[in-house]
FIPALUM-96451 format. One record per residue (C-alpha): x, y, z; chain; residue number from 1; residue in one letter. Coordinates in nm, 2 decimals, padded with zeros to 4 digits, always signed. Each point is the difference from the previous one (the first is absolute). Last residue first. Layout:
BEGIN
<node><east>X</east><north>Y</north><up>Z</up><chain>A</chain><n>NUM</n><res>A</res></node>
...
//
This chain:
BEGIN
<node><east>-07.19</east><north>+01.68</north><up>+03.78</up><chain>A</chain><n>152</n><res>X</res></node>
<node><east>+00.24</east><north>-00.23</north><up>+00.14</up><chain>A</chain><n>151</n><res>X</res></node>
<node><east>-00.03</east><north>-00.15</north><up>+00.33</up><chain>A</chain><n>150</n><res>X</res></node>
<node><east>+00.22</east><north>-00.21</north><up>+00.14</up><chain>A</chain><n>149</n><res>X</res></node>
<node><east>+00.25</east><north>+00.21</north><up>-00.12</up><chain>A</chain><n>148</n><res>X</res></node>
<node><east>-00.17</east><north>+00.35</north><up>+00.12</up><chain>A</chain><n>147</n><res>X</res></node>
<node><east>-00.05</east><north>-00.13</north><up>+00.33</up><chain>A</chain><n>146</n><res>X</res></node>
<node><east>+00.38</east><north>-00.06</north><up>+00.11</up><chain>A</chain><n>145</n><res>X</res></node>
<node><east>+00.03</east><north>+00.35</north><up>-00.07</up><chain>A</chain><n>144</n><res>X</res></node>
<node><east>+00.38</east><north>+00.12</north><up>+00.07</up><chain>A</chain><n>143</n><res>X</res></node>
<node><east>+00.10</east><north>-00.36</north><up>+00.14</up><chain>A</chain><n>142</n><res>X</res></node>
<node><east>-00.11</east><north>-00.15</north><up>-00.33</up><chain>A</chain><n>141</n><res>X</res></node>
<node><east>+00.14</east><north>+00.29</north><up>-00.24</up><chain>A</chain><n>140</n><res>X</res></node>
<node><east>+00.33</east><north>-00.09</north><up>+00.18</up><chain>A</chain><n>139</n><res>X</res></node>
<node><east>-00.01</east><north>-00.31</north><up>-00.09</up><chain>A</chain><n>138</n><res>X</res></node>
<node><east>-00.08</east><north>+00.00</north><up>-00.34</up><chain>A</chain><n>137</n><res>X</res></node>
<node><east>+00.29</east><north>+00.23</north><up>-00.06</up><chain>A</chain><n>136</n><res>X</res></node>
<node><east>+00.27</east><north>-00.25</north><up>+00.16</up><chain>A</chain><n>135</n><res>X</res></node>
<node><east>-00.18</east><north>-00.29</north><up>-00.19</up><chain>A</chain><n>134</n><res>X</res></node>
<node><east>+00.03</east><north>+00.24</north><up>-00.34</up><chain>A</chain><n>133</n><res>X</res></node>
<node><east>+00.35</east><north>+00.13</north><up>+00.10</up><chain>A</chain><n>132</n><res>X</res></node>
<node><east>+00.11</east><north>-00.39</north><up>+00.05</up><chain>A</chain><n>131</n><res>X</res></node>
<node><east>-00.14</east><north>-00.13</north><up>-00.35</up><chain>A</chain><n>130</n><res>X</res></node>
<node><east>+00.19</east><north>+00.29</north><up>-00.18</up><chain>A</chain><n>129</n><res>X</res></node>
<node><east>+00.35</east><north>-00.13</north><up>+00.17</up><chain>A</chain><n>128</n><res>X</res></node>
<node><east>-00.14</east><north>-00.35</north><up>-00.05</up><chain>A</chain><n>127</n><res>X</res></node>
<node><east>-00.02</east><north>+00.10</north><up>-00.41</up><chain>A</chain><n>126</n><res>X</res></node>
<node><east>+00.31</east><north>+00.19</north><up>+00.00</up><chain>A</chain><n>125</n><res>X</res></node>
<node><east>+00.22</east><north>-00.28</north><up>+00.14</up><chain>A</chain><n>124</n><res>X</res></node>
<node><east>-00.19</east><north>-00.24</north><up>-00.24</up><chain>A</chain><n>123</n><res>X</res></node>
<node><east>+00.06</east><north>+00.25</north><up>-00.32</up><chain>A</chain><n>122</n><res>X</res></node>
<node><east>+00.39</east><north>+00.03</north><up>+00.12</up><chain>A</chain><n>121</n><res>X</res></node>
<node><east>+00.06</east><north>-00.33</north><up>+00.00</up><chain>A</chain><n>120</n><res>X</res></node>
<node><east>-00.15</east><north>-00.06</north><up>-00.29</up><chain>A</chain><n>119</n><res>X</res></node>
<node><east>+00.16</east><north>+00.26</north><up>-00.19</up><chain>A</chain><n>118</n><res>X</res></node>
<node><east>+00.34</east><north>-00.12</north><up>+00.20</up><chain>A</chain><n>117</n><res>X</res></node>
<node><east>-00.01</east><north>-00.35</north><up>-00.15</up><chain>A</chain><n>116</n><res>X</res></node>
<node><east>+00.08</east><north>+00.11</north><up>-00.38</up><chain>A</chain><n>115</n><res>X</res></node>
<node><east>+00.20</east><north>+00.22</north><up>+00.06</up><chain>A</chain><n>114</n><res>X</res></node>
<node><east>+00.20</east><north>-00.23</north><up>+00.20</up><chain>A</chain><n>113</n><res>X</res></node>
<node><east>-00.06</east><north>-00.26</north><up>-00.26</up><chain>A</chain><n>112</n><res>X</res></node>
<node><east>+00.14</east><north>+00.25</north><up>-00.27</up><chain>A</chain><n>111</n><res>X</res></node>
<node><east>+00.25</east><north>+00.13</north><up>+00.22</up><chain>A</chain><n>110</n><res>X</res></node>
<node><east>+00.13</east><north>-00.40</north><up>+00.06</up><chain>A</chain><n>109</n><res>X</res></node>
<node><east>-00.05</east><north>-00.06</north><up>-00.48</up><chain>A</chain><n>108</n><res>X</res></node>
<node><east>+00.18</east><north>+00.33</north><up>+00.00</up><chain>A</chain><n>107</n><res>X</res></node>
<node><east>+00.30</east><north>-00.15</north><up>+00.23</up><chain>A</chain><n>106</n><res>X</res></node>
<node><east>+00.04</east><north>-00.32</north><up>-00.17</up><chain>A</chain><n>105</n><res>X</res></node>
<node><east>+00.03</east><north>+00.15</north><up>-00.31</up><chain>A</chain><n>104</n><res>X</res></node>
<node><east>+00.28</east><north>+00.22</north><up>+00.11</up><chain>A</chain><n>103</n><res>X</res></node>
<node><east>+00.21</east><north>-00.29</north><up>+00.14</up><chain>A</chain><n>102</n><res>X</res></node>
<node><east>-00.07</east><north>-00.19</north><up>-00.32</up><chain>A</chain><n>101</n><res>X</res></node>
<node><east>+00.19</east><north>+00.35</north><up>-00.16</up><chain>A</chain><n>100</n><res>X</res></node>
<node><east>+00.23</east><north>-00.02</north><up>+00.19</up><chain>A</chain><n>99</n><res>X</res></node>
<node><east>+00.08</east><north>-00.40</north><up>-00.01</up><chain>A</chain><n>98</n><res>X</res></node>
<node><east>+00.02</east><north>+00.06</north><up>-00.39</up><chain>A</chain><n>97</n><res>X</res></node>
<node><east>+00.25</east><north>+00.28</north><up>+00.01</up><chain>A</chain><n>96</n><res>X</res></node>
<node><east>+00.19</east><north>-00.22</north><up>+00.23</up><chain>A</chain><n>95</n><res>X</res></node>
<node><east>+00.01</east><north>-00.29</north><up>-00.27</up><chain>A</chain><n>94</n><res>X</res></node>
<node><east>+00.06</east><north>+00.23</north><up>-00.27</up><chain>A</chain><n>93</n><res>X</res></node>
<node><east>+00.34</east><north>+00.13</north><up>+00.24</up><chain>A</chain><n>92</n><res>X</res></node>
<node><east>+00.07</east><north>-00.36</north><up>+00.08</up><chain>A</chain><n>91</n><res>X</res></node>
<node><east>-00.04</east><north>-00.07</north><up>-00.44</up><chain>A</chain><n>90</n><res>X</res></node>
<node><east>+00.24</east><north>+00.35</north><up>-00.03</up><chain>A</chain><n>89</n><res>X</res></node>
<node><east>+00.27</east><north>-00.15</north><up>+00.29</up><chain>A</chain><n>88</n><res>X</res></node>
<node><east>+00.02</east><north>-00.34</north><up>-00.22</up><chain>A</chain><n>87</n><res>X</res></node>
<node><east>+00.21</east><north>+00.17</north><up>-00.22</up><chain>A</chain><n>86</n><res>X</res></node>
<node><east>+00.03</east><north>+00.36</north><up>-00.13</up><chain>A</chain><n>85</n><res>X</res></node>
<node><east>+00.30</east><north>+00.15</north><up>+00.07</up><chain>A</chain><n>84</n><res>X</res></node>
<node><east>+00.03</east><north>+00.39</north><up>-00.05</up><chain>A</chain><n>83</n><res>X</res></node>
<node><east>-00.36</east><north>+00.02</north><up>+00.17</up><chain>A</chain><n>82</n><res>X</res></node>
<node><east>+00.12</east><north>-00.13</north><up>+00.31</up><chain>A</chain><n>81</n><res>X</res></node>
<node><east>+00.02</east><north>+00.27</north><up>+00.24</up><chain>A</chain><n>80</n><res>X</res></node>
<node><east>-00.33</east><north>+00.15</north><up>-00.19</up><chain>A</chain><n>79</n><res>X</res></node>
<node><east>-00.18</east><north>-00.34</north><up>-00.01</up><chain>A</chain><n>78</n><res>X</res></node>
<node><east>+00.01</east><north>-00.10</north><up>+00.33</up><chain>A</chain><n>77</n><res>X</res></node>
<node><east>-00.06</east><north>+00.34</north><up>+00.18</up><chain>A</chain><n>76</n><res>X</res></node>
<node><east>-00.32</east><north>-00.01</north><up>-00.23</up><chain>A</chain><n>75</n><res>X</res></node>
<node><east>-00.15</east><north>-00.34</north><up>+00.10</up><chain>A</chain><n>74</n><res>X</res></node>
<node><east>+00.14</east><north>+00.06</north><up>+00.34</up><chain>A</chain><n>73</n><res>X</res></node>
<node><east>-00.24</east><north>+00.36</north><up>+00.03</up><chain>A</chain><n>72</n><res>X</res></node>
<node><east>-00.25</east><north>-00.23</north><up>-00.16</up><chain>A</chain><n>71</n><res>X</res></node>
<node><east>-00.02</east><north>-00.27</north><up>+00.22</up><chain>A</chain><n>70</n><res>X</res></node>
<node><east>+00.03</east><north>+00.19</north><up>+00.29</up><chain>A</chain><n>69</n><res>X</res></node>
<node><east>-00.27</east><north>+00.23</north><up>-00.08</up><chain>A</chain><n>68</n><res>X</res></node>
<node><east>-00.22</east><north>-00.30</north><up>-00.08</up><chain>A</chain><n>67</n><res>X</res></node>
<node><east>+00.06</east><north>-00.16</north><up>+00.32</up><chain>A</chain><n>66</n><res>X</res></node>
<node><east>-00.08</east><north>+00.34</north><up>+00.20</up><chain>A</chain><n>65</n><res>X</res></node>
<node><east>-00.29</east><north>-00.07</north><up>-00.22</up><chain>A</chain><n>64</n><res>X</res></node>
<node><east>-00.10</east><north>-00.31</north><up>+00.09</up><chain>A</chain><n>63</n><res>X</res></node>
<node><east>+00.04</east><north>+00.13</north><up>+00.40</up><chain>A</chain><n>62</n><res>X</res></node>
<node><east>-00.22</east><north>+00.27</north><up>-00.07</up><chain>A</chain><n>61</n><res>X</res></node>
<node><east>-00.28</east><north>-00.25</north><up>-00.07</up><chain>A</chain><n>60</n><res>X</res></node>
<node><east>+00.03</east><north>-00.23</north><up>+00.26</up><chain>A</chain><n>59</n><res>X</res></node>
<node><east>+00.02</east><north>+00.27</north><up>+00.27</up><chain>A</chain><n>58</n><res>X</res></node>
<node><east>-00.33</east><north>+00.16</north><up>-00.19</up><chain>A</chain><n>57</n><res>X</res></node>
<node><east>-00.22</east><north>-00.36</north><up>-00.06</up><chain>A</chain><n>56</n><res>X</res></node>
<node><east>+00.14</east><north>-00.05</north><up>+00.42</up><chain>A</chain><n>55</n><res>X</res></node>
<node><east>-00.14</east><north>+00.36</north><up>+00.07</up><chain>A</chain><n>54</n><res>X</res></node>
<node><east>-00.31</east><north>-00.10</north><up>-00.15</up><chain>A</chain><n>53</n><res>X</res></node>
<node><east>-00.02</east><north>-00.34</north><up>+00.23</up><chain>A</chain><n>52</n><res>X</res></node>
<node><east>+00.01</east><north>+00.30</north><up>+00.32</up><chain>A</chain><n>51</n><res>X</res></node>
<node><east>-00.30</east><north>+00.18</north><up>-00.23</up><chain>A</chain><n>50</n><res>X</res></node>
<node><east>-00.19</east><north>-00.33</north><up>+00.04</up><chain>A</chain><n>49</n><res>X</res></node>
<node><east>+00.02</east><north>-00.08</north><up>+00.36</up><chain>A</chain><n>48</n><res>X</res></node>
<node><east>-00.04</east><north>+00.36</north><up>+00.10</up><chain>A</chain><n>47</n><res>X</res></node>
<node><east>-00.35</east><north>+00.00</north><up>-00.21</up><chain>A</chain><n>46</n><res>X</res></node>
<node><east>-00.10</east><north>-00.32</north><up>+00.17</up><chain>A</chain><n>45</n><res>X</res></node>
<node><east>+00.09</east><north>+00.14</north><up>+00.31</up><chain>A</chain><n>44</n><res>X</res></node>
<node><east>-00.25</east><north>+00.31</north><up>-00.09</up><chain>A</chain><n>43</n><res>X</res></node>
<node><east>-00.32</east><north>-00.10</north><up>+00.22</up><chain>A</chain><n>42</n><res>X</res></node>
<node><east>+00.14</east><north>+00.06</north><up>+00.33</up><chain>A</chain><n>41</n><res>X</res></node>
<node><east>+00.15</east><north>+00.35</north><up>-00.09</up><chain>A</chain><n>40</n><res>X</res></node>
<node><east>+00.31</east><north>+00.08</north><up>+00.20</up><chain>A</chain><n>39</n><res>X</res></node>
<node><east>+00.08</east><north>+00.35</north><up>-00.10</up><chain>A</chain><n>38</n><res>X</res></node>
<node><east>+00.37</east><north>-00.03</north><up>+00.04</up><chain>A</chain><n>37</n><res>X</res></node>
<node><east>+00.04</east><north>-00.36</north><up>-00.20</up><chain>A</chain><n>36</n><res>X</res></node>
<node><east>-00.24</east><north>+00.22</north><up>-00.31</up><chain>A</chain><n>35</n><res>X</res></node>
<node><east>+00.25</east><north>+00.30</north><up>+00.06</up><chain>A</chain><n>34</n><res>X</res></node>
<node><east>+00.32</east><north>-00.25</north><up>-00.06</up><chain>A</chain><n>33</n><res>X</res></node>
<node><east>-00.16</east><north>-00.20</north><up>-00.30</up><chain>A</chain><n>32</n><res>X</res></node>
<node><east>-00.09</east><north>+00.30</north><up>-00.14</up><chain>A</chain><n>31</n><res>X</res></node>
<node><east>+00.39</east><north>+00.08</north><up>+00.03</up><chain>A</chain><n>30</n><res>X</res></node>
<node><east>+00.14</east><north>-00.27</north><up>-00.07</up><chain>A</chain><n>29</n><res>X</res></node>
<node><east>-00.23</east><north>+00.00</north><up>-00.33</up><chain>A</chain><n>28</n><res>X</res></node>
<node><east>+00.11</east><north>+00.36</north><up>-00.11</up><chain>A</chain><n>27</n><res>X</res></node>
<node><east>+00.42</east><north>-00.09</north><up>+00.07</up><chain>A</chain><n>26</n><res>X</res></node>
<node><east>-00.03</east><north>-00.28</north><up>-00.23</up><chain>A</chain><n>25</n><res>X</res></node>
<node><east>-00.21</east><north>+00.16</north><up>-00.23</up><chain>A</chain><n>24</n><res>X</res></node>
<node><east>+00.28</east><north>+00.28</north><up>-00.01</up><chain>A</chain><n>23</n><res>X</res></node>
<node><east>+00.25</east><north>-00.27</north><up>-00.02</up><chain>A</chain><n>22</n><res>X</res></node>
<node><east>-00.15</east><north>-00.17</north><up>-00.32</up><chain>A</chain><n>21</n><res>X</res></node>
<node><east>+00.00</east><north>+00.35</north><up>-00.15</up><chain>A</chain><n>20</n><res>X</res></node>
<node><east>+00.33</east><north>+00.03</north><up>+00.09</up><chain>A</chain><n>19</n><res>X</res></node>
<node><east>+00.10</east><north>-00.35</north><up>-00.19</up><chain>A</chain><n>18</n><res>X</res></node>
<node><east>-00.18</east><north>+00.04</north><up>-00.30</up><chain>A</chain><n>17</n><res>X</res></node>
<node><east>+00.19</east><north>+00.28</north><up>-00.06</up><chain>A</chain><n>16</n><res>X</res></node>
<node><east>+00.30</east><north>-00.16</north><up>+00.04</up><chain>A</chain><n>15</n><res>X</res></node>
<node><east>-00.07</east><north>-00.29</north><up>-00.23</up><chain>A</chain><n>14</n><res>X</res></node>
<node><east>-00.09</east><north>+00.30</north><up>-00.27</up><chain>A</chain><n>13</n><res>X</res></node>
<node><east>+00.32</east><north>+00.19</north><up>+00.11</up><chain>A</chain><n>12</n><res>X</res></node>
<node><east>+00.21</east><north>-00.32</north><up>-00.08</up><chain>A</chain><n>11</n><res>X</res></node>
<node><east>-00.10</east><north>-00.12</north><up>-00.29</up><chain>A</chain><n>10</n><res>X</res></node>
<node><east>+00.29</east><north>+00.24</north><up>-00.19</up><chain>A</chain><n>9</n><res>X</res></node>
<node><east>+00.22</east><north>-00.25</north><up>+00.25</up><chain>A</chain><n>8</n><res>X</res></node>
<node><east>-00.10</east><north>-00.31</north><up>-00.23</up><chain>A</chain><n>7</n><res>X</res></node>
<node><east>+00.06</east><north>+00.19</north><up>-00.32</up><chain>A</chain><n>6</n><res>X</res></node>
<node><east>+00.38</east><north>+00.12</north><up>+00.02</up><chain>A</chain><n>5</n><res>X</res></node>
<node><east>+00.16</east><north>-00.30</north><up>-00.03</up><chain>A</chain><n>4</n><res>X</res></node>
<node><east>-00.09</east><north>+00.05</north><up>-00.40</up><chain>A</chain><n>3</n><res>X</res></node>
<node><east>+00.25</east><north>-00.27</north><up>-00.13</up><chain>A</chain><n>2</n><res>X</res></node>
<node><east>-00.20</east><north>-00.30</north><up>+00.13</up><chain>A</chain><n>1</n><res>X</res></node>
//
């Protein structure tokens, strides 16, 4: 591979990918921090499945930290050894391949996270809206106990 240059022009993109994995990183914690702190009976479900996100999210920066690697050796590879080309330029294809795997496999662990967190988040919403309404209904019951019974 005479053009040693093209793995480490991936870079930026892999980077990329990386802070913005980070920042969802650091936005679950936390949620996951203020929901622990608020103590809602009825949202340990929700905990339980936001702490398997940050799994999808430390599984998926850690495929790209490989796919960095991979492609910043791919490129070291091939420009200290560009004069000789041997068996170094099929190890540097072979890196170049493992990067961009690497990459693969992190989209496909945002997509699932992506994926997961919509539902996640419509539950959470969802018992968050059915808790105002009971909260709601019972105050309108101690204002005018009456009233409910009888309507109209």
């Amino acid at each position: 591979m005479t053009e040693w240059y093209i793995p480490v022009t991936l870079l930026p993109g892999v980077g990329l990918l990386i802070m913005s994995t980070t920042n969802l990183l650091n936005a679950i914690s936390t949620e996951l921090s203020t929901l622990i702190r608020e103590g809602h009976p009825n949202m340990d479900n929700i905990i339980e499945r936001k702490i398997a996100q940050v799994r999808l999210l430390n599984l998926a920066l850690s495929s790209l930290y490989i796919s960095s690697a991979s492609y910043v050796l791919a490129g070291l590879i091939g420009a200290l050894l560009s004069s000789n080309p041997s068996i170094f330029e099929q190890v540097q294809f072979a890196l170049l391949l493992v990067g961009t795997l690497a990459v693969l496999i992190g989209l496909v662990l945002l997509t699932l996270f992506s994926y997961h967190s919509v539902s996640i988040k419509r539950e959470q919403f969802k018992r968050r809206w059915m808790d105002t309404n009971k909260k709601a209904s019972n105050t309108l019951r101690r204002q005018d106990p009456k009233r409910l019974r009888n309507p109209g």
